[in-house]
LUMVO-880580 format. One record per residue: x, y, z of N, C-alpha, C in turn. Coordinates in pm, whole numbers, padded with zeros to 5 digits, always signed. Layout:
N
XYZXYZXYZ
...
//
This chain:
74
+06676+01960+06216+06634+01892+06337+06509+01809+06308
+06497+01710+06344+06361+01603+06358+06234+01688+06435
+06175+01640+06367+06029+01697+06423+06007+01613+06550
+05969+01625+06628+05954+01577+06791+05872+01500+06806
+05720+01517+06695+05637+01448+06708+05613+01335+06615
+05692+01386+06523+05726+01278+06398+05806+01146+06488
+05909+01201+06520+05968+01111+06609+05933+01010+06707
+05857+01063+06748+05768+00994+06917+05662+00900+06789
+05617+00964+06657+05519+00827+06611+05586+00711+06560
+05731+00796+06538+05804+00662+06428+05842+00542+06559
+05863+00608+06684+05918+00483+06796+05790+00422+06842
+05677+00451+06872+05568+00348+06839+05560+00259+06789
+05634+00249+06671+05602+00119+06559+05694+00052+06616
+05606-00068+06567+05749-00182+06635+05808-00179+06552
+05920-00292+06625+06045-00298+06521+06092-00293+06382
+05989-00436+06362+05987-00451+06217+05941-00314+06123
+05886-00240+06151+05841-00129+06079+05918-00029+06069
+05976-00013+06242+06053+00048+06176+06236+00070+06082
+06281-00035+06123+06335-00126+06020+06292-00059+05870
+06170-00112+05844+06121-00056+05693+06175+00075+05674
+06080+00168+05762+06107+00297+05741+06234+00333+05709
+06340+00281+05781+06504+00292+05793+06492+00300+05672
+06468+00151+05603+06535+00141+05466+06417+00197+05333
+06349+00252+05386+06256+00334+05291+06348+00485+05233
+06390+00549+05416+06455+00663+05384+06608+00689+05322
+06659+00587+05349+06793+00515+05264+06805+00536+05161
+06675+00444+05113+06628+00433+04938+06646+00597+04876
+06582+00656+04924+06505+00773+04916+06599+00872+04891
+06705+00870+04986+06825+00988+04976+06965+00888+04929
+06970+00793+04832+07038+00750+04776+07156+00671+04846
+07130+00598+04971+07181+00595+05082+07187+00394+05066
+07316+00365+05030+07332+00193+05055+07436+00190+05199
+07398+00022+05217+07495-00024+05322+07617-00085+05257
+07588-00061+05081+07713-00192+04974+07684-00045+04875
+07823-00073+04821+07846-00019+04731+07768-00075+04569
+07759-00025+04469+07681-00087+04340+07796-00249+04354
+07909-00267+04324+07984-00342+04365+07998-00485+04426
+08006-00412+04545+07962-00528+04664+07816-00578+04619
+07692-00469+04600+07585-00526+04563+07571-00648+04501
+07621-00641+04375+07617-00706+04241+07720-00824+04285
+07767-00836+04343+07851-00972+04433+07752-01041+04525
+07681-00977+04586+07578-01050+04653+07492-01124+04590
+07471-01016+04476+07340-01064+04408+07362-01179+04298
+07526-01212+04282+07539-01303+04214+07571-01398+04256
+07603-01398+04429+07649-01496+04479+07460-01569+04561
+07399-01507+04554+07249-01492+04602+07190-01596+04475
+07224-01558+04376+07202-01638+04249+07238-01796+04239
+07372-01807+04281+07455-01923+04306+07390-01980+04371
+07343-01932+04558+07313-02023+04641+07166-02109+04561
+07048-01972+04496+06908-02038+04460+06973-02182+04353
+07042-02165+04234+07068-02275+04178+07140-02390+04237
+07202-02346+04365+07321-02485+04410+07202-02630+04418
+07221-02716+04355+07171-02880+04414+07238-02929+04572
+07176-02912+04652+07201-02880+04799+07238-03018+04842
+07166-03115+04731+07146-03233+04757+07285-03328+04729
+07371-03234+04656+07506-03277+04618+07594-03249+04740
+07581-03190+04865+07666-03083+04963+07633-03243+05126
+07768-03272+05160+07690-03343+05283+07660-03216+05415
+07572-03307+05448+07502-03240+05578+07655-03186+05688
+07582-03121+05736+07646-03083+05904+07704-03195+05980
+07586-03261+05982+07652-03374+06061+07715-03472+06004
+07726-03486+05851+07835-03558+05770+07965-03521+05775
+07970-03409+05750+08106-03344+05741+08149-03324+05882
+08064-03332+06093+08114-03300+06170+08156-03498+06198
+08098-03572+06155+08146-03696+06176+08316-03732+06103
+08267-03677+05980+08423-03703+05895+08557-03621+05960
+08507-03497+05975+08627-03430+06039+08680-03553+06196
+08571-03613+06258+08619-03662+06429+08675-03776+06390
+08626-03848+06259+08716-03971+06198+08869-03955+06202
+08855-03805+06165+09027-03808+06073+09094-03800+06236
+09058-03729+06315+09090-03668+06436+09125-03843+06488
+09086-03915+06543+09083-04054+06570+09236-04114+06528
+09228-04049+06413+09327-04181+06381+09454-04115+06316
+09458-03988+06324+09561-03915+06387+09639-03868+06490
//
């Protein structure tokens, strides 16, 4: 059972903290939301996004203009 008073200090903290704590005690008792797996997919796809040249990709509003083109004249 949770200690009562432990409890009542951890809901004090705001959010963001306690957030942390969440993922402090996670850490702690060996506890993921991803498997090693899934991890290592993130973290390589996390990799991908830092190197992509962004500057090669059109904008939002490039690609929402091109899509209403095709729409037009179909």
């Amino acid at each position: 059972m949770v200690d009562k008073a432990l409890l009542e200090r951890v809901m004090q903290l705001d959010e963001h903290s306690r957030l942390e704590l969440r993922d402090a005690i996670e850490e702690s008792v060996g506890l993921s939301a991803l498997s090693p797996e899934d991890q290592a997919l993130l973290d390589e796809r996390v990799a991908e996004d830092d190197a992509a040249d962004w500057n090669d990709y059109p904008t939002l509003a490039a690609d929402e203009a091109e899509v209403r083109a095709r729409r037009r004249v179909a």
